[in-house]
Phi, psi and omega in degrees: 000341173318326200275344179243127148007126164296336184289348198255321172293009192240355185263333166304310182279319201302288185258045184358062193285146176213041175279157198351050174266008146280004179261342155320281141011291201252334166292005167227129137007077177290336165312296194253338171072220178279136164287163177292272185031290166277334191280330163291322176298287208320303190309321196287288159337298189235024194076201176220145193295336188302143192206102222271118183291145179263209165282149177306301190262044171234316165280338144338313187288302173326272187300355160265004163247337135359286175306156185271313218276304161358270177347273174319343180262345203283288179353282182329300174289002159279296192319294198322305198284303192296328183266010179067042196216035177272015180223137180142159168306354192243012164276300206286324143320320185293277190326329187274318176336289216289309159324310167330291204289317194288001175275304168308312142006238161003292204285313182307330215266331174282340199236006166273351195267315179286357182308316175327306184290342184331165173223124203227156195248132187219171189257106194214065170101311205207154181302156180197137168260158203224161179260179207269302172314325137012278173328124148243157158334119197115309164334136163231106179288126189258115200260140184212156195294170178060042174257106162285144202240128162297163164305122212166148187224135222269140198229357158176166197184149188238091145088034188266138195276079208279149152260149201051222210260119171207136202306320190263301174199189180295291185276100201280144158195129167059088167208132172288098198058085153292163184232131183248136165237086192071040176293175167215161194248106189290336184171160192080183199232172168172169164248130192232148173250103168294146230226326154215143198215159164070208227274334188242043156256146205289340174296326190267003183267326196277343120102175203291161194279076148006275197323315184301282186347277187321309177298327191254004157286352160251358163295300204279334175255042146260298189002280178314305203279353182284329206283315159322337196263000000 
């Protein structure tokens, strides 16, 4: 996997490219999979799936400095504070709001951490188990359920079922290389070649969803100007 790019390999998933990913394919063993070897290029080439878990109240703050909508709810409720309007239903709507999303936050950002240690069978000469942090680029993952999947593309498969994010559908069947994106596996078996791992998988590039943020700055500052009024 060394001979392709990381930029080219962020492009399949990215641009759903399905231009020479049989020459992908076939540049790895499905039999013997990644050599030690390879497996060290591979990390030196495209990185490492590892990800240094932070402090609990360091991901509380990040994601509440981070979020558009936070932010913007943070804002709303300084206004608020400020025209002498801190008692009443939209205090106490806010405070749960803002509580809510940085807890949920918070919580997702833990069971994305412990995901890390997970343990999953992979092909390196021979089966083997690996922790999720683990993965390089290359890897041919033996998908079985509740096997969590990187960014990656499927080379066979019996009925397999992805939960959460996959470029073609839930249920992969008779599609040629479907592109799995961070996934998890509900049922059925299978092999997928990962494809990106860490910081240039499509979940950490494509970086959070605008689009909420912007509703919800506009929610929250009608608020503000109706309660002015």
């Amino acid at each position: 996997m060394s001979e392709f790019t990381t930029e080219y390999l962020q492009s399949i998933v990215f641009e759903r490219k399905k231009v020479d990913i049989e020459h992908i394919v076939s540049s790895i063993s499905s039999e013997s999979g990644l050599s030690d070897e390879q497996v060290l290029s591979s990390r030196e080439s495209h990185g490492s799936n590892y990800k240094k878990p932070p402090k609990f109240i360091s991901i509380v703050i990040s994601n509440a400095k981070s979020n558009l909508t936070i932010l913007n709810i943070l804002l709303a409720f300084a206004c608020n504070i400020r025209n002498g309007q801190f008692i009443g239903n939209y205090f106490y709507l806010s405070f749960t709001i803002i509580s809510t999303l940085i807890f949920q936050s918070a919580l997702t950002h833990f069971f994305y951490q412990k995901r890390n240690t997970e343990q999953i069978s992979v092909i390196r000469k021979q089966k083997v188990n690996i922790q999720f942090q683990d993965l390089v680029v290359g890897d041919i993952i033996l998908c079985y359920p509740s096997t969590p999947l990187p960014d990656s593309v499927l080379i066979s498969d019996s009925l397999l079922t992805v939960q959460k994010f996959c470029a073609q559908k839930k249920q992969i069947k008779n599609v040629e290389f479907p592109f799995i994106l961070n996934g998890s596996v509900s049922r059925g078996s299978g092999r997928v070649i990962v494809t990106a791992v860490g910081e240039n998988s499509f979940q950490e590039r494509k970086g959070r969803n605008f689009g909420t943020g912007v509703l919800g700055a506009m929610a929250f500052w009608a608020m503000v100007l109706v309660q002015r009024k």
